[in-house]
N, C-alpha and C positions, 0 to 999 in steps of 0.2 A: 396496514392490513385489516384493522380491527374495524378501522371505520367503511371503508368496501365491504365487509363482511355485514356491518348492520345495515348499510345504503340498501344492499341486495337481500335484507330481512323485512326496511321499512318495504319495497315491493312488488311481494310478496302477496300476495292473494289472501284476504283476512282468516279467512278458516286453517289453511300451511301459518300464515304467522302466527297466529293463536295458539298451535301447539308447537312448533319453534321456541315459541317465548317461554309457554309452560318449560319444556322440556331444558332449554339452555340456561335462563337466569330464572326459574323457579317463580314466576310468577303465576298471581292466581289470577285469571282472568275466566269469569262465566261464561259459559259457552251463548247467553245473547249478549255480551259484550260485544264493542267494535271499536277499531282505532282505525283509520284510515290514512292515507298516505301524509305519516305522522314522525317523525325522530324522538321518540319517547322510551327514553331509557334510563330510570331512576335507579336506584339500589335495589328497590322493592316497589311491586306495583303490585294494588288490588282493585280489581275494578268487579261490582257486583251487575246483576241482571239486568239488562236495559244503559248500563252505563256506556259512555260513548263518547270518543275523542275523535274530533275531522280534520280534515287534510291540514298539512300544513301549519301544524302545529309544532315549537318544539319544546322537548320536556327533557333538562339533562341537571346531575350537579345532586338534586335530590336523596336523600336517605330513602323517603317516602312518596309514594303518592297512592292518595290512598281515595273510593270514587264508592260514593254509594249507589245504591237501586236509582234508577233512571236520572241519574246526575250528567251531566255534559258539560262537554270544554271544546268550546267551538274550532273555527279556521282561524291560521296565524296569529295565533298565540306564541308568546315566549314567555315560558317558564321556568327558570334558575335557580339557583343556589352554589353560595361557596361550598365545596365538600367537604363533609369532616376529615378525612383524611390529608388535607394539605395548610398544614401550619405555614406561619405563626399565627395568620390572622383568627380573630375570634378565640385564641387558647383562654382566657381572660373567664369566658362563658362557660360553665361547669353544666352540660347536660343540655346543650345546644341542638337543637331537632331541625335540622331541613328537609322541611315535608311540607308536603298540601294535602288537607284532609275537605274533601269535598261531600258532604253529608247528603243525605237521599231528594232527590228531586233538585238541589241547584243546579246552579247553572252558571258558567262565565261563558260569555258570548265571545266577539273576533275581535282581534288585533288590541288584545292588551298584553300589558308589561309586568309578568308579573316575580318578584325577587323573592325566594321562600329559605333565602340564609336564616333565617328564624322560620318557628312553624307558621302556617296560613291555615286558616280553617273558615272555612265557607258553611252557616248552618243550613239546616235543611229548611227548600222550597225559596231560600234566597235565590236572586240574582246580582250577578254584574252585567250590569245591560252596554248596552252600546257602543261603543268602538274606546280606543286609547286611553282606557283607565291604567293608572301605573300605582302597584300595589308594594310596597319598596318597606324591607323589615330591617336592611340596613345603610347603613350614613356613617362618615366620621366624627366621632365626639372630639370635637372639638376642645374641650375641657382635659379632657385626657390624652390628646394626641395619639389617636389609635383606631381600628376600627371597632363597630358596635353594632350588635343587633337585638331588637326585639320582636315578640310575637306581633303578628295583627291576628283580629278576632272579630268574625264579620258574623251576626247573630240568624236566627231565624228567620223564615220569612221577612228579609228584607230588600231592599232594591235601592242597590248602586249605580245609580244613572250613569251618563258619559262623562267621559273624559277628566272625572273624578283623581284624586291623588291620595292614599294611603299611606301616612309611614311607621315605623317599627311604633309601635305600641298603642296604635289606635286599637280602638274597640265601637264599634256599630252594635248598640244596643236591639234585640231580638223587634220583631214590626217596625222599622222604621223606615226612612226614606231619605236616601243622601241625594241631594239636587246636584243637577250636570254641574262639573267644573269645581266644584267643592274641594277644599283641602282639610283631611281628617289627620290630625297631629298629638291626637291625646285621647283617651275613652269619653264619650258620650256615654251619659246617663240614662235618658230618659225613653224606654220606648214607645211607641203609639207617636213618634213625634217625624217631623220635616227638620231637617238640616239641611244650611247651604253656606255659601261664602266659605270667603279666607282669611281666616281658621273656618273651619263650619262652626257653625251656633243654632241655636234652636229656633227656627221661625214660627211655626203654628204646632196645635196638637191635629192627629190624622184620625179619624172615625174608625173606633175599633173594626166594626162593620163592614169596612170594605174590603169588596172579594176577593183583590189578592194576598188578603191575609188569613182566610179558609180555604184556599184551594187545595184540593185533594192530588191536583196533577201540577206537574213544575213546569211544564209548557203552557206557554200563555199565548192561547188563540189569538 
C-alpha cells in the first residue's frame, strides 16, 4: 500500500508534490526547488533554491540528501544506501551517515550508479560529467570477512569525467580532473592536477587559470 501511495505522489504535479512532501515526511524543499518524475524518498531531504532533481531518477535507503542552491542530479540516476535501521550489516561502524550532500552549484549528470552506505559529498561547482560513473562507498573486506564502508569526498570545483569508478575512501582533491574511465581507490593529494588510469595517478599539473575553475555558475554552456 505504501508503495501505490508514493507511485501516486512521485505523479503528482510538482507544486501538489511539493507541499505533500513538506506536509507528510517534513521535508524542506524551496519553493524554486523541483523533482520531476523521480522515486526520491530519503529519511530527510533538503533541497535549496534553484536545486533540481529529473525524471527518472531513483533516490531510496538514505538517512540524508541534502542539495544546495542550484545543484542538480540529472535523469536515471540510482542512488542508495544500506539503512541504518536494518542490522547486522555495517553494526561494526560507530556513527555511520548514509547521505549525499550535494554543495551549491554541482552537479551529477545521467545514468550513474551511485552507493551512499557511507556519506557522499560532492563539493560546490564540481561535476560528475557523463554517463555510467559508479561511486561505490561499500565492498567486502575481505580481511575481516564482513561488510565495509567508507566515505568518498569529491572536492570543489572538480570534474569527474565518464564512466569513472569510485570506491569507499577515495577523496578527489578540490580543482582537479579525473579522466574518463579512471579508478579512484585511495585520496589524491594534489589539486590543480589531471588523473587518470587504473589506479588513477597523477598525469600533468592543470593551469590554475582555467575557466572552469572560476566560474560563478555550475552550468557549463
Amino acid at each position: 500500500m505504501r508503495l501505490i501511495f508514493r507511485l501516486f505522489l512521485v505523479l503528482l504535479p510538482w507544486t501538489l508534490k511539493r507541499n505533500a512532501l513538506r506536509r507528510l515526511y517534513g521535508y524542506e524543499l524551496h519553493r524554486q526547488s523541483h523533482i520531476g518524475l523521480a522515486w526520491v524518498f530519503p529519511e530527510r531531504l533538503l533541497m535549496r533554491a534553484g536545486a533540481r532533481i529529473d525524471h527518472l531518477t531513483v533516490c531510496k535507503g538514505l538517512q540524508l540528501l541534502s542539495m544546495g542552491e542550484r545543484s542538480s542530479i540529472g535523469r536515471l540516476n540510482w542512488i542508495s544506501a544500506h539503512p541504518l535501521d536494518r542490522p547486522p550489516h555495517f553494526a561494526h561502524i560507530a556513527g555511520r551517515r548514509p547521505q549525499l550532500l550535494i554543495e551549491e552549484h554541482a552537479a551529477i549528470t545521467n545514468r550513474h550508479l551511485i552507493d551512499c552506505t557511507e556519506q557522499v559529498r560532492i563539493g560546490r561547482y564540481a561535476t560528475v560529467a557523463g554517463f555510467r560513473s559508479q561511486i561505490l562507498t561499500h565492498s567486502i573486506d575481505l580481511q575481516a570477512g564482513r561488510q565495509d564502508a567508507k566515505p568518498i569526498d569529491i572536492g570543489e570545483y572538480t570534474f569527474v569525467g565518464t564512466a569513472c569508478t569510485l570506491l569507499g575512501g577515495a577523496r578527489v582533491p578540490h580543482h582537479s580532473v579525473v579522466g574518463a574511465c579512471a579508478l579512484v581507490n585511495k585520496p589524491l593529494a594534489e589539486p590543480y592536477t589531471l588523473y587518470a588510469g587504473v589506479p588513477a595517478t597523477a598525469v600533468s599539473p592543470l593551469d590554475p587559470a582555467m575557466r572552469y575553475f572560476s566560474r560563478t555558475e555550475g552550468f557549463v554552456h
